[in-house]
C-alpha positions as CSV (number, residue, x, y, z in Angstrom):
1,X,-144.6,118.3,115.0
2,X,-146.1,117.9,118.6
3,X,-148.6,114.7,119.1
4,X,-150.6,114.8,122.2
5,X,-151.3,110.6,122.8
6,X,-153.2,109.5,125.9
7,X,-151.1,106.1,126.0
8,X,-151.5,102.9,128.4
9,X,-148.6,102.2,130.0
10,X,-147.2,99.1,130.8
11,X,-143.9,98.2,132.4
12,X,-142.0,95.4,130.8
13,X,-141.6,93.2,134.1
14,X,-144.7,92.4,137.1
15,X,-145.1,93.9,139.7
16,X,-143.0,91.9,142.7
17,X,-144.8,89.0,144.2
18,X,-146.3,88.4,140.8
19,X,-143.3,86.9,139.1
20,X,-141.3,88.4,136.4
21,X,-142.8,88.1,132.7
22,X,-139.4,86.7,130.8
23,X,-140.8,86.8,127.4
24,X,-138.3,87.5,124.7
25,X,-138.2,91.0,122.5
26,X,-140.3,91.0,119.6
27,X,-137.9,91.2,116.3
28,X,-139.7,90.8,112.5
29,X,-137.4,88.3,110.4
30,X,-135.6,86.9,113.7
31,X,-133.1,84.2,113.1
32,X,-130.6,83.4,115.8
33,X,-127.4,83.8,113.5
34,X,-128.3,87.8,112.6
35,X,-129.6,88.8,116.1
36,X,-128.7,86.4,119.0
37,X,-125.4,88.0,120.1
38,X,-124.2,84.2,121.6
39,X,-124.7,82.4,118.4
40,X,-121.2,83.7,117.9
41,X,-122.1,84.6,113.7
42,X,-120.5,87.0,111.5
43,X,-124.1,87.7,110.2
44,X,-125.2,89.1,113.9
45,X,-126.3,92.8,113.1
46,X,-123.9,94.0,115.5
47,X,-121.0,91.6,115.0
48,X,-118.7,94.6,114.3
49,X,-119.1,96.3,117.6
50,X,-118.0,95.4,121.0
51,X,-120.7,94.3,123.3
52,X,-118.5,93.4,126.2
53,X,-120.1,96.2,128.3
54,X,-123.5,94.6,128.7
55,X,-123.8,92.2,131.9
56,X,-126.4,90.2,133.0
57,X,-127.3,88.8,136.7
58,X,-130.2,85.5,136.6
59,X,-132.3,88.1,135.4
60,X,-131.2,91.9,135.2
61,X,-129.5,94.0,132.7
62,X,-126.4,95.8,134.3
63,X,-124.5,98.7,131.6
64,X,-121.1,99.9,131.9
65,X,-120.6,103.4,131.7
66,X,-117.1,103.1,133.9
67,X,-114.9,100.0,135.1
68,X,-116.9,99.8,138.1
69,X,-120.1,101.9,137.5
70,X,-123.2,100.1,135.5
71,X,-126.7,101.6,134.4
72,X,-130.2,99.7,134.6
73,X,-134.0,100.4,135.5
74,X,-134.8,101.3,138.9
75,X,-138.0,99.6,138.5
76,X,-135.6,96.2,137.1
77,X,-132.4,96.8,138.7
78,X,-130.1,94.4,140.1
79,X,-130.2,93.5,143.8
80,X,-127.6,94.7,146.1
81,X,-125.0,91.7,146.2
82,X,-126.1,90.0,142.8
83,X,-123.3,88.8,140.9
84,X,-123.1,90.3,137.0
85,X,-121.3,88.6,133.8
86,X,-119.7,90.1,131.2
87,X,-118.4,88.4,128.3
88,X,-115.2,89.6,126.6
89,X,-116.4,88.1,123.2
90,X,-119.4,87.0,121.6
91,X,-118.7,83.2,122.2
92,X,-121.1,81.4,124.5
93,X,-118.0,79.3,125.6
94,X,-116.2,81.9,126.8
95,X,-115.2,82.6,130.4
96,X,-117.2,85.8,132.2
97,X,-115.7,88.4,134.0
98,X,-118.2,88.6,137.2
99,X,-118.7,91.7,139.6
100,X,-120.8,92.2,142.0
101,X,-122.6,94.8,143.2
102,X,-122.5,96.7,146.1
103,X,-124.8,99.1,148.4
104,X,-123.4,102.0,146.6
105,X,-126.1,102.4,144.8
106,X,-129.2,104.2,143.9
107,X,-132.4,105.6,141.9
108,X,-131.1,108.8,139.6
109,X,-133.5,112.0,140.7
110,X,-137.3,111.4,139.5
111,X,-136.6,108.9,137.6
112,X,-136.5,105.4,136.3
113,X,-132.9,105.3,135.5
114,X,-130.5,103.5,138.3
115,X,-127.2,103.6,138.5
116,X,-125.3,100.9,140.7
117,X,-121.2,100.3,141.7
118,X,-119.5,97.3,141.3
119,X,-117.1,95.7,144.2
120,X,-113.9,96.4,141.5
121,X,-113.0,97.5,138.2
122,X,-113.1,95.3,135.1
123,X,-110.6,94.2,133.7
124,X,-109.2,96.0,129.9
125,X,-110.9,92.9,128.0
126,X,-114.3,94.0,128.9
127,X,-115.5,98.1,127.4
128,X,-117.2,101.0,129.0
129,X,-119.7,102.9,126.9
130,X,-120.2,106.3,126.0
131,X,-123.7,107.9,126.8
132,X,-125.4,110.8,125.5
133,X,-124.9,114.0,127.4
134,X,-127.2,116.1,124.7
135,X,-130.1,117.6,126.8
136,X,-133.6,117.0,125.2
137,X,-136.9,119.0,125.9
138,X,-140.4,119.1,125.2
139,X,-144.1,119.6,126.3
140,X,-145.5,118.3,130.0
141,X,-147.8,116.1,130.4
142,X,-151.6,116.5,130.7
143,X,-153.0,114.2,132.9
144,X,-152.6,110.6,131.1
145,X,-151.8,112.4,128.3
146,X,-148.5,113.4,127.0
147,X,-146.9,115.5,123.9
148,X,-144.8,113.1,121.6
149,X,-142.2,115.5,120.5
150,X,-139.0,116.1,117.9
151,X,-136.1,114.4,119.4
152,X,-133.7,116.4,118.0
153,X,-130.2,115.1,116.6
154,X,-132.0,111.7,117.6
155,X,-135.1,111.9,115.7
156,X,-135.5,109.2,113.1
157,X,-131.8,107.6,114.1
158,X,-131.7,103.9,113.5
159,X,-131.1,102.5,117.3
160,X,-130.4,99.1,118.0
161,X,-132.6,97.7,120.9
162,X,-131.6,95.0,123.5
163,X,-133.7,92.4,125.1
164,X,-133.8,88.9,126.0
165,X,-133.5,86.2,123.4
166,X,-136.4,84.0,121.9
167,X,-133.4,81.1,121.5
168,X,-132.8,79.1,125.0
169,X,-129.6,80.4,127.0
170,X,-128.7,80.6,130.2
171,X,-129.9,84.1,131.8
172,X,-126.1,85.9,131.7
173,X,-126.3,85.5,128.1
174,X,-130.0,85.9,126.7
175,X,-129.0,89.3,124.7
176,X,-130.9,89.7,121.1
177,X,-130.6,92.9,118.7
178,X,-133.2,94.1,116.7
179,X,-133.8,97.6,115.0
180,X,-136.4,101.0,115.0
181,X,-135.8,104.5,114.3
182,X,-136.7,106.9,117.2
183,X,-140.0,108.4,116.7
184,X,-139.7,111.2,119.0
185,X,-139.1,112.1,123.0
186,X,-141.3,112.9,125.3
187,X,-141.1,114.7,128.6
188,X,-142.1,113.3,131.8
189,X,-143.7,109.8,130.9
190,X,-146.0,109.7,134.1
191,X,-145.4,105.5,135.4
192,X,-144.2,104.6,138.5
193,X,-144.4,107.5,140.4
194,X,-141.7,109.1,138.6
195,X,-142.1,112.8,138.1
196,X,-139.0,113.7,136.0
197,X,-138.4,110.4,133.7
198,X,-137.8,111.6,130.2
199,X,-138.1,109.1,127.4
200,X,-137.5,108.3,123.6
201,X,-140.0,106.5,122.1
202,X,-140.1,103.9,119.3
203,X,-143.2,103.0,117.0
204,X,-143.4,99.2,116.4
205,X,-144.3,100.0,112.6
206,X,-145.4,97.1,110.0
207,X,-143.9,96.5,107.0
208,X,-146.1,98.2,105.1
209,X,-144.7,101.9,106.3
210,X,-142.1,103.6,105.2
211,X,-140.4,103.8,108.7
212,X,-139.9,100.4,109.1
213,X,-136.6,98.8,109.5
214,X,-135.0,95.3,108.5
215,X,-135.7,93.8,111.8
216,X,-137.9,95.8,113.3
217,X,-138.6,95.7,117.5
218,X,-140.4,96.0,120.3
219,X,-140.1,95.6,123.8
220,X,-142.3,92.9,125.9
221,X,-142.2,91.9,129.2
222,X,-138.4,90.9,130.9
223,X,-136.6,93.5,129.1
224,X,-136.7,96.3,131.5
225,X,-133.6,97.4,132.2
226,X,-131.4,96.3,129.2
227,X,-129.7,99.3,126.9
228,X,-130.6,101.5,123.7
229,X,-127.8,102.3,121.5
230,X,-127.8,104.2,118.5
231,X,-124.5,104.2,116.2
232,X,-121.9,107.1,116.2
233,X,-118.1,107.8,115.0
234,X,-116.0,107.2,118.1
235,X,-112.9,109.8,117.9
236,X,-110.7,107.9,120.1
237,X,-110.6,104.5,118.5
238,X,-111.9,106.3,114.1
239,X,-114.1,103.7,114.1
240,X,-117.7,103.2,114.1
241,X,-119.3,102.7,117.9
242,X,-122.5,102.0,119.9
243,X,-123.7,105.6,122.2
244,X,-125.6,104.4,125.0
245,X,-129.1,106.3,124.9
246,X,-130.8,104.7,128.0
247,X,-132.6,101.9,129.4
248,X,-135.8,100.1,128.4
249,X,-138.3,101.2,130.5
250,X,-141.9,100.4,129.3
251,X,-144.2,99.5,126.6
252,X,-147.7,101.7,125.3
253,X,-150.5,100.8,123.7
254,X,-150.6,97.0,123.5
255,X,-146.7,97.3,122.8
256,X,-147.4,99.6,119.5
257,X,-144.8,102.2,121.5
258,X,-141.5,100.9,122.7
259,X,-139.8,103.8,125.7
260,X,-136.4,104.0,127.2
261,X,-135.3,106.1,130.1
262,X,-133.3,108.7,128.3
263,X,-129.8,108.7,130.0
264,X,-128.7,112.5,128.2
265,X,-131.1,115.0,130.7
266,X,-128.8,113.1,133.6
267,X,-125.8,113.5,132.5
268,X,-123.9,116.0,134.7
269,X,-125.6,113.8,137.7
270,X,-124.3,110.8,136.3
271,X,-120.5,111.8,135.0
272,X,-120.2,113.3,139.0
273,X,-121.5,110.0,140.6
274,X,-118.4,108.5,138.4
275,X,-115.7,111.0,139.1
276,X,-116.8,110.3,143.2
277,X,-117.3,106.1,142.5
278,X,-114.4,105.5,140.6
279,X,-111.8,103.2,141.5
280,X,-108.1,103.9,140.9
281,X,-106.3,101.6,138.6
282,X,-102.8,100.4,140.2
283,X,-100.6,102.4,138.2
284,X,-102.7,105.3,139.1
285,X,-102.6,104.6,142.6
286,X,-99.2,104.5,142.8
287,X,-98.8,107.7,141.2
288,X,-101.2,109.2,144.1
289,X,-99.2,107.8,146.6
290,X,-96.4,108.7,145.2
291,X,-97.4,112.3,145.4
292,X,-98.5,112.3,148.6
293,X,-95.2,111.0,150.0
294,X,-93.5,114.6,147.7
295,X,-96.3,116.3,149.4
296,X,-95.2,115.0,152.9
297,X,-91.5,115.7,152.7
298,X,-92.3,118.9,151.0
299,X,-93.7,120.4,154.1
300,X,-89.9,119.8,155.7
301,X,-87.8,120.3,152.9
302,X,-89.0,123.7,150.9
303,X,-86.7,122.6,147.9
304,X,-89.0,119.6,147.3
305,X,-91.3,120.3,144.2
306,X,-94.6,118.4,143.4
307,X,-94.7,117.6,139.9
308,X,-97.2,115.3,139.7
């Protein structure tokens, strides 16, 4: 079924010289031990996964989707040369792993999705995630109107959405969970200029309706930028993991719609920008060098053979 809905948009930070709105994501039945990721409790909703992959500056959300390579909002992305943290663990006490990041970076195409390099790779403590690379279509736009469509092997998935935390914490570690299932996707959401940003939106539903989840969310203002996961069977590791989906984007209709910038419709751009960003690890390095030396003496000695 195709909705057309004339929505207001709103984007979940002001506008800059206004001052950023750090208001923390709206979860129903929010306690800190079962969705504040630093209270450190086995009840967290997403104790079982690793969220070492999520970094925060003083006030950005920062993704890894490659030791060196992280994912945000254009319109909420971290500055050139601001320092991100990740945590290996969920405890608060524990000792970041900080990156910062460099020019190498940029806004993805016509959209809101940004994708930034860090000055090195992380170290093995701290994950990358895995992001959807299933392409998603539906209807344009009509003017301020736009088609909510099916969004396919996503539609009605249970996701788990990210934002800041209604417990004090220092910025690096203001990360709360909360749920929704994924109403549909929608091509083109016209905001900010953007004239290819693709989105998956999420219906803040009551209690009352059957689509509502135990700990239902929405997005306010502040969490622009932070990720959208929904859960999937991870083949390398046979357990279950956390597939990146995007990056919260905005919020429609008095905060009644909830939409990310769907990462899948960029993900040939993306997988190249990390095949030309990517940083060799030591071992590797050593193995290219090693090659080019064969290489060299190759061109003197014809019995030489590369077997790298």
């Amino acid at each position: 079924m195709v909705m057309a809905r004339t929505l207001i948009l709103a984007l979940l930070v002001c506008w800059a010289g206004l001052g950023s709105i750090q208001a923390a994501i709206t979860i129903d039945g929010y306690t800190a031990p079962t969705n504040d990721r630093f209270t450190n409790s086995n009840s967290f909703i997403a104790s079982q996964f690793d969220l070492s992959g999520i970094g925060r500056t003083n006030g950005q959300w920062a993704t890894l989707i490659a030791p060196n390579v992280v994912v945000s909002a254009f319109h909420a992305r971290p500055a050139t040369g601001s320092v991100v943290s990740f945590y290996a663990s969920n405890d608060p006490n524990g000792t970041p792993v900080q990156r910062t990041v460099t020019a190498a970076n940029q806004k993805i195409g016509s959209t809101d999705l940004w994708i930034g390099v860090l000055d090195s790779n992380v170290p093995n403590s701290i994950r990358s995630f895995s992001f959807s690379n299933t392409l998603l279509s539906g209807a344009p736009p009509v003017g301020s109107a736009f088609s909510v469509g099916n969004a396919g092997i996503f539609q009605g998935a249970n996701a788990y959405l990210v934002g800041l935390s209604p417990t004090s914490h220092i910025p690096q570690q203001s990360q709360a969970f909360g749920r929704n299932r994924i109403t549909g996707y929608s091509e083109n959401v016209p905001f900010l200029s953007n004239t290819d940003n693709d989105s998956l939106i999420m219906d803040y539903d009551s209690s009352s309706n059957a689509n509502w989840v135990e700990y239902e969310s929405r997005f306010v203002g502040g969490d622009s930028g932070a990720p959208m996961f929904v859960e999937y069977f991870n083949t390398t590791t046979q357990k279950q993991d956390l597939l990146l989906l995007g990056t919260n984007a905005f919020v429609a209709n008095n905060g009644t719609f909830s939409g990310i910038n769907y990462i899948g419709n960029q993900a040939a751009f993306i997988n190249n920008f990390v095949s030309i960003s990517a940083v060799p690890e030591p071992a590797s390095l050593s193995l290219v060098l090693s090659c080019a030396t064969i290489f060299i003496v190759g061109k003197y000695n014809r019995r030489a053979k590369l077997r790298c």
